[in-house]
ZAMARGU-4260 file (C-alpha; in steps of 0.2 Angstrom, whole numbers, plus 5000, padded with zeros to 4 digits):
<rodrens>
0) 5574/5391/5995 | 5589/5391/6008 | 5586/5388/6029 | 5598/5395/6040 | 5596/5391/6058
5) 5605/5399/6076 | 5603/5398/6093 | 5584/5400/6098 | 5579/5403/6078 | 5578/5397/6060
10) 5575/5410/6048 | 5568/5400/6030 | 5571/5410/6015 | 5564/5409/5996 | 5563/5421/5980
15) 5580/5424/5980 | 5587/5416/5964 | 5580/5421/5946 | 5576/5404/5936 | 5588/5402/5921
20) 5580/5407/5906 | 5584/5396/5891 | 5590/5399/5874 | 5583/5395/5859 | 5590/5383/5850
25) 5600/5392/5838 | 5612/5400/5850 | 5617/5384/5859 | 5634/5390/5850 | 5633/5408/5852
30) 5650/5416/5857 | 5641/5425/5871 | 5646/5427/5891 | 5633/5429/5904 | 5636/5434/5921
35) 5629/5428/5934 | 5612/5434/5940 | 5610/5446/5955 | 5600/5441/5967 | 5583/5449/5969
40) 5580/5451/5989 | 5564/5462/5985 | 5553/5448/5987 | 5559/5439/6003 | 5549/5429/6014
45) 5555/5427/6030 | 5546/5412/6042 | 5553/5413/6056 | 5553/5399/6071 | 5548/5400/6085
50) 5558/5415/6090 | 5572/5429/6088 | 5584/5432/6101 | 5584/5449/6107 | 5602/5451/6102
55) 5596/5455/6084 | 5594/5472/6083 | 5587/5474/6063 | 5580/5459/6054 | 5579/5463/6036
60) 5595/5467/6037 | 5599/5450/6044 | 5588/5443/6031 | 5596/5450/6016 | 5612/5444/6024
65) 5608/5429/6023 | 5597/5428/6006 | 5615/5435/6000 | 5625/5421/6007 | 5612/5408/6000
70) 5612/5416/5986 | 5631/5415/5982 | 5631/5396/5990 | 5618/5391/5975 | 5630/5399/5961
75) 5646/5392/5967 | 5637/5375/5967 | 5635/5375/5949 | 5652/5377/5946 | 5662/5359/5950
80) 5674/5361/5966 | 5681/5342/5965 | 5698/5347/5959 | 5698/5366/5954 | 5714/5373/5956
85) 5710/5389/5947 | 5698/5400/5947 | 5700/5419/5941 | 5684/5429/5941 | 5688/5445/5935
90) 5672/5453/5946 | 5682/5448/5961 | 5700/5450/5969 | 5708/5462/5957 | 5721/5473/5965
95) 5724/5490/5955 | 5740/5503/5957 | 5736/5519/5960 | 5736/5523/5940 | 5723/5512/5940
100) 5732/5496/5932 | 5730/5477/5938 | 5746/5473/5951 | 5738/5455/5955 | 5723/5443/5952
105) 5717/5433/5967 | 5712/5413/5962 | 5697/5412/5974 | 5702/5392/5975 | 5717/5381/5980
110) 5733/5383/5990 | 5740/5397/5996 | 5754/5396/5985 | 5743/5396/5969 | 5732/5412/5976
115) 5742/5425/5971 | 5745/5431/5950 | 5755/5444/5950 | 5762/5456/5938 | 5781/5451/5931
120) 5792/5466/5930 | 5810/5457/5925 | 5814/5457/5907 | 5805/5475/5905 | 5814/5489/5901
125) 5798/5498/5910 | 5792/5487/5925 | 5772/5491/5924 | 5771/5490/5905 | 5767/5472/5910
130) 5752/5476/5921 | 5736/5474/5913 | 5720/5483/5914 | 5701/5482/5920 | 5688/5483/5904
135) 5675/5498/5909 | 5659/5487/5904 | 5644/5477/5904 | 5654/5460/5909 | 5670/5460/5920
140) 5685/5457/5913 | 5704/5464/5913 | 5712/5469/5897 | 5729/5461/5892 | 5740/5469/5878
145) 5754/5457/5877 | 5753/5459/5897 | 5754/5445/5909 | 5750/5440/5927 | 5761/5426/5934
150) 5759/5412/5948 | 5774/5409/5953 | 5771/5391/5962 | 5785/5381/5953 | 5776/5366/5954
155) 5758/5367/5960 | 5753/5364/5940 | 5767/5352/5934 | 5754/5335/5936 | 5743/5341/5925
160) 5751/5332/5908 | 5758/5316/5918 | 5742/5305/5914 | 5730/5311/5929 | 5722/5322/5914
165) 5715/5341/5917 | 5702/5353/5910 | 5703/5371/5906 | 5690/5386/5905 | 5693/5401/5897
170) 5680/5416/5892 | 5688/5429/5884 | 5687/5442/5869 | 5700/5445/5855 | 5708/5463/5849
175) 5717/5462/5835 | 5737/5452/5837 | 5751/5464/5835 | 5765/5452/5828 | 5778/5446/5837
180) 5780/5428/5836 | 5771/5422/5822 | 5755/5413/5823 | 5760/5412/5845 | 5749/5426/5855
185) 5747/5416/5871 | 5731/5418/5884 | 5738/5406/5896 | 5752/5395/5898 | 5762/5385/5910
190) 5776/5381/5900 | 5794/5375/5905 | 5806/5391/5902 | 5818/5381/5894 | 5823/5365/5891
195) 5808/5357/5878 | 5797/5367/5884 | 5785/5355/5891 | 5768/5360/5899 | 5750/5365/5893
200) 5749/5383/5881 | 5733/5392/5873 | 5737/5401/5860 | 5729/5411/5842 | 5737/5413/5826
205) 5739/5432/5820 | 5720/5432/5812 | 5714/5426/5827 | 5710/5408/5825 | 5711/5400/5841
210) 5720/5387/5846 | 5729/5374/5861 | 5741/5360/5864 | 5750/5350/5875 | 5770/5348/5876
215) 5776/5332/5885 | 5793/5334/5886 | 5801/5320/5873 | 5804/5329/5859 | 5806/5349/5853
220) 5797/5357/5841 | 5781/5363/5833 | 5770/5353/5831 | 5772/5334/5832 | 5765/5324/5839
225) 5772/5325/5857 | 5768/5344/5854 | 5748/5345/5845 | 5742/5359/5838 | 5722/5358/5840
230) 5715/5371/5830 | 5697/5380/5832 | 5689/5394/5822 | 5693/5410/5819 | 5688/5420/5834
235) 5676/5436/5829 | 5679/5453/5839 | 5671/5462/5850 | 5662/5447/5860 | 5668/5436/5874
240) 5670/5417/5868 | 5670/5401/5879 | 5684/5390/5876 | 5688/5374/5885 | 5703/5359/5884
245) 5703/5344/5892 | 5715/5330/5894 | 5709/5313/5898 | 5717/5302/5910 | 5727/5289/5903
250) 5745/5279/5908 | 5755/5278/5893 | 5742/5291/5881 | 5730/5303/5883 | 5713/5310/5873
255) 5715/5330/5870 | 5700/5339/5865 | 5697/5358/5860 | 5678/5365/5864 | 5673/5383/5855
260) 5657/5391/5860 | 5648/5374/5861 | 5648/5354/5870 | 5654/5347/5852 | 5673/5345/5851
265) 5679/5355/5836 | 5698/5347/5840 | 5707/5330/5844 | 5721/5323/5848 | 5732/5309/5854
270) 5746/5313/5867 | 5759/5304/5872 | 5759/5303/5891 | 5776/5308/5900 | 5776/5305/5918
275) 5793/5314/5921 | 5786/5329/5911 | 5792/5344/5921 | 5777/5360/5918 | 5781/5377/5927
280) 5774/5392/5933 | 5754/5397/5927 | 5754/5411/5917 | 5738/5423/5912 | 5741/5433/5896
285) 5758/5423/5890 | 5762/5405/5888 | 5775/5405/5903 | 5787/5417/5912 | 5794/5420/5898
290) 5805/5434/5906 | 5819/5433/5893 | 5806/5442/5879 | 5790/5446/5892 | 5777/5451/5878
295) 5784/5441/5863 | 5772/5429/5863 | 5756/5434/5872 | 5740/5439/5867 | 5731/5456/5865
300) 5711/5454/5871 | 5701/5451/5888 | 5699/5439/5899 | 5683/5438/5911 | 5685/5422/5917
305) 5699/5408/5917 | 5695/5388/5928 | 5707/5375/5930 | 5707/5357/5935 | 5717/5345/5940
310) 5705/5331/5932 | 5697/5328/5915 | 5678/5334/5920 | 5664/5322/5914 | 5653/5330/5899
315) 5639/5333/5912 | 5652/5343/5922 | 5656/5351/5907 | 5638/5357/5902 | 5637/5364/5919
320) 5652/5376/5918 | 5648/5381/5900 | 5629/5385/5905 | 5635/5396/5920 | 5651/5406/5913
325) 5646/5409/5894
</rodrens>
């Protein structure tokens, strides 16, 4: 039920959110994304008190005004803001070219430095062959084949592996990897372009098993332990899977944890915390701005839905996303 009251009126409004339905216990796993619901605004029922200003010329279009704006209120509640400094919804703020091809991503959260993903021409002997697409379907999503969209905020995402801890959401769907770097086909990435590397990466091997890590900065390499590899399944085709990461807050270490279609870690990790670790730009579809070899290392498959935090969320936090983007 959502109230929404003016000058003169309150207009009280209920029916307009579809109760959850559950599912049965053997899915609680199930590598499955569910959009949100729509709302229903067929079975309104306005109680209005005591009276409407003349000023409003049609009410039930009002009405269904405002049941919208509760309704989208209620959702975004169930999605924790404390800390959100990403959140890419691929049913909203998409920017095509006029061949029909993704020129930028709008992050619906955050600064206005961090709003923009854009596509990355440089490096590119063709400068849209980076751009990816918008998937034609049932669940919103935009289609990357070794494509990428870049943030190009230098330092909006350098704290997240200095001890204050993050999370990460991804819901995607894997085509098969086309070879470039072995066992490196990147979703997302804000890694250092040089130096060690340093910075947060989510990767699959080239069959598809699904993996993430975290590089601090105090030594090179892969994989040690100041650069884990946490390593999930193997990812099936043809249907979206939620993944999530999350660092834990910590001085001198850190806890890491991989999550893969369900609330039970499948990976952990100890990390050496580097409070002089220096991250980079967020990439979507490549593990940095990787401008020297754009493509290399990044993933073919969709993205519908991609959160970030600047904070480790708390496991009830966590079973709140996971029930409303899977």
């Amino acid at each position: 039920m959502c109230r929404v009251s003016g000058p003169g009126f309150q207009v009280q409004v209920s029916g307009l959110i579809p109760e959850p339905v559950p599912l049965p216990a053997t899915e609680t796993c199930a590598p499955k994304y569910f959009p949100p619901p729509t709302a229903d605004t067929s079975s309104i029922q306005p109680s209005i008190q005591p009276s409407i200003p003349s000023s409003i010329k049609s009410l039930p279009m009002i009405l269904r005004f405002l049941g919208l704006l509760c309704a989208s209120a209620c959702l975004a509640a169930d999605i924790p803001t404390a800390g959100l400094l990403v959140d890419l919804d691929a049913a909203k703020g998409v920017t095509l070219d006029a061949q029909g091809r993704v020129t930028a991503w709008s992050n619906q959260v955050g600064p206005d430095a961090t709003r923009a993903f854009v596509g990355q021409p440089k490096g590119r002997a063709e400068p849209t062959s980076g751009l990816p697409s918008v998937v034609a379907g049932p669940v919103p999503a935009l289609s990357f084949r070794q494509q990428e969209l870049v943030c190009h905020d230098e330092s909006a995402f350098d704290g997240l592996i200095r001890g204050a801890g993050c999370t990460w959401v991804a819901v995607i769907k894997v085509y098969p990897q086309r070879v470039g770097l072995k066992d490196v086909n990147s979703f997302f990435g804000n890694l250092r372009n040089g130096q060690k590397y340093e910075g947060l990466w989510g990767c699959l091997d080239d069959d598809n098993t699904v993996w993430w890590g975290a590089r601090n900065g105090l030594t090179f390499g892969r994989f040690d332990i100041n650069n884990p590899k946490l390593v999930g399944p193997k990812l099936e085709e043809g249907r979206f899977h939620f993944l999530a990461g999350r660092i834990g807050a910590g001085q001198s270490e850190a806890s890491l944890e991989f999550f893969v279609n369900d609330l039970k870690p499948c990976a952990t990790a100890r990390f050496p915390v580097n409070p002089k670790a220096d991250a980079s730009k967020l990439a979507i579809g490549q593990e940095r701005d990787a401008i020297q070899h754009p493509g290399k290392e990044s993933f073919d498959g969709e993205i519908a839905r991609f959160l970030l935090w600047d904070r480790p969320l708390t496991d009830a936090e966590l079973k709140e996303v996971f029930e409303r983007v899977r």
